[in-house]
Structure formats: C-alpha cells, structure tokens
Steps between C-alpha positions, in 0.01 A plus 500: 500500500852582638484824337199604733735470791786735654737376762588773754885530632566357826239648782672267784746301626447201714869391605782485354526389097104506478288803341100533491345624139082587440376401169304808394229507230561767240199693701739486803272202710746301661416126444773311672828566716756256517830401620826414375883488494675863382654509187500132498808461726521394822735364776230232600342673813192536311466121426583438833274672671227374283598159575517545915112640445467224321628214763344685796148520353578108438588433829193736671232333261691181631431600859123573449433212375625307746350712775186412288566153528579504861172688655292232247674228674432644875165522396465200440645328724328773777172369438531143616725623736248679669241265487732245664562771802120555482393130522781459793367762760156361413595136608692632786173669618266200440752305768551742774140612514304421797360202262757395254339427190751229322278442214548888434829508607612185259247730219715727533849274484388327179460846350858612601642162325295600179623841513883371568465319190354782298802664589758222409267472179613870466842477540500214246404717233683777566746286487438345175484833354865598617657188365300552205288151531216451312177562735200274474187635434150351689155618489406623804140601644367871508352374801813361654623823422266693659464266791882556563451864484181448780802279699724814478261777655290259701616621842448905424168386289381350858577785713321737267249242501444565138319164318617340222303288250607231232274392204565236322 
C-alpha cells in the first residue's frame, strides 16, 4: 500500500521549525497535506504555538458557552418578568379609571404573585443546576403548559382581538 504513495519535498513553510508535505498517489493525485516539525528538530516554538491555539480555542469555546448560558437564563427569567410589568399597569388602570374595578384590579395582583413565584421557581433551578443539585422531576399538564403560554401573550392576543380556544 505504501509503495502506491510518493511524498513530495517540502512545498511550504508555516513558521519557524515546521514544513508542509502532499502525499501524492503514484498517478500524481494529491490525497492529503500535512504538517510537521523540519528535520525533526526544533527549538520548541512549534509546540508552543500549537499549544497557545490550543488554550485560546479553550478559553473562546469557554466563553460561548457561557454567553449561551446567560441569554437562556434572561430568557427565562424575561418572561415572567414581563408578565409581572404587564399584570402591574393593568391593575394600576383598573384603580384610576373613572370606575375602579378592584375585583379586576386584585385579578390582576394575584396573577403578579403567581408570576413572582414562577420566577423564584426559576431561579431555584437554575440554581440547582450551578451547584450541581439533583433536580426533581414532576409531571406537569400539556394544558398547564399551554395555558401558561395563553398567560404570556394574553395582552397582545386581546389587542389583536384574535380568539383562542381550549379542548379538553
């Protein structure tokens, strides 16, 4: 099998101590190119430099994952957030209008406590997950999920008056 192959001399040079070599079929048809140290001698720059690529595509892999990690966490933390904000101007409304409406207004209190603890129930896990904890698993309702996601969009789903039905 070997003897199929030639080696070419050196075609490059890629800093100091390292040389680049094609593997050539006998037809000529290159099928690989590869790197390595001259004459097998070197003063060490070569193994240094590998090993700085090395550390900084460690430490930007490093970085993207935690920028990863970050946005998820905004996220979701953003969406209870918002709700909160949401639910507040709402109650604020229902008591300065010309008729307060404190049934509507307290409505709209209960669901800023519930979405206050979503968000502590949040930060909880996340959390757990940083200190490594072990996370308890429930069984939770595709229509509790869904129902949250209603919660979420209710406002904008009202002002594009745009109906919403749940079967059950």
């Amino acid at each position: 099998m070997l003897s199929s192959f030639l080696q070419t001399a050196v075609t490059g040079v890629r800093g100091p101590g390292t040389q680049m070599t094609q593997h050539l079929k006998a037809s000529g048809q290159a099928v690989g190119t590869g790197w390595s140290l001259a004459g097998g001698k070197t003063d060490g720059r070569a193994e240094k430099y590998v090993h700085s690529a090395r550390l900084r595509l460690k430490a930007s892999s490093r970085f993207a994952r935690e920028t990863e990690l970050a946005a998820s966490i905004v996220h979701q933390l953003n969406q209870p957030l918002a709700s909160m904000l949401a639910n507040t101007q709402a109650a604020k409304r229902w008591l300065t209008a010309e008729s307060p409406s404190l049934m509507e207004a307290i409505a709209s209190i209960d669901r800023i406590v519930r979405d206050a603890h979503a968000a502590v129930e949040t930060m909880k896990r996340i959390r757990a997950i940083f200190k490594q904890e072990h996370l308890d698993k429930e069984e939770v309702s595709v229509i509790a999920i869904v129902s949250d996601a209603v919660r979420f969009v209710r406002e904008d789903i009202g002002k594009r008056k745009i109906p919403i039905e749940c079967l059950r």
